[in-house]
N, C-alpha and C positions, 0 to 999 in steps of 0.2 A: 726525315721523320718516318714512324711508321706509319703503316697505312690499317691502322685502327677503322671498324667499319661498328656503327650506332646501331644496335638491337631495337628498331621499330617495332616490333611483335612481342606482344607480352609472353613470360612463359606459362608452362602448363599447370604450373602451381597458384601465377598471381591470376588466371583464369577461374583456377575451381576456387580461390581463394573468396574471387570478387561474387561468383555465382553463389556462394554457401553465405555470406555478407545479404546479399540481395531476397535469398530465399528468408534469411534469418529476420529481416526486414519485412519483410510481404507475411511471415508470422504473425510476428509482434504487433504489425498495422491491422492484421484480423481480429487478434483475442484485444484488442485496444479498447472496442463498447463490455467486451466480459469484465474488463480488469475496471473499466470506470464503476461497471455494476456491483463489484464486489466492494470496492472502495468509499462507497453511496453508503452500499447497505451496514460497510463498518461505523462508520462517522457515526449513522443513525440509532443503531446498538449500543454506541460508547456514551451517545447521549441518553441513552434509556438508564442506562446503568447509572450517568449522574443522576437524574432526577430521582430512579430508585433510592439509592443513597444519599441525596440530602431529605429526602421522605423519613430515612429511615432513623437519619439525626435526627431531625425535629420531632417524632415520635418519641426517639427516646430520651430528649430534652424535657416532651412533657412527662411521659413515665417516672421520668427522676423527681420532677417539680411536685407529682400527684404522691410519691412512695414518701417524698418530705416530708409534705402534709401531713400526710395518715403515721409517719412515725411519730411529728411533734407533738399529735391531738392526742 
């Protein structure tokens, strides 16, 4: 057989590969309370904007009801 010998040491690629990994990580676990904060403040907005909007149906549910009237009288 030959005498094949097992590469124990990582190379210099899966090194900087794992460190660019790890840094990318130690980011993302930073900006992690910005990105909940941004995310709060979406949900919050998106609910404003329902409530706007069925405000603004039922407004003009009664405008229709009121402009009715005053055409049939």
């Amino acid at each position: 057989m030959w005498p094949f010998t097992r590469q124990t040491k990582a190379s210099p690629e899966a090194e900087t590969a794992m460190r660019a990994a790890e840094k990318s990580l130690q980011q993302a676990q930073a900006h992690q309370p910005e990105a909940e904060a941004k995310l709060t403040e979406s949900r919050r907005v998106k609910e404003q904007i329902r409530a706007h909007n069925r405000a603004n149906s039922y407004s003009d549910w009664i405008e229709s009801i009121v402009l009715s009237r005053l055409s049939d009288g």
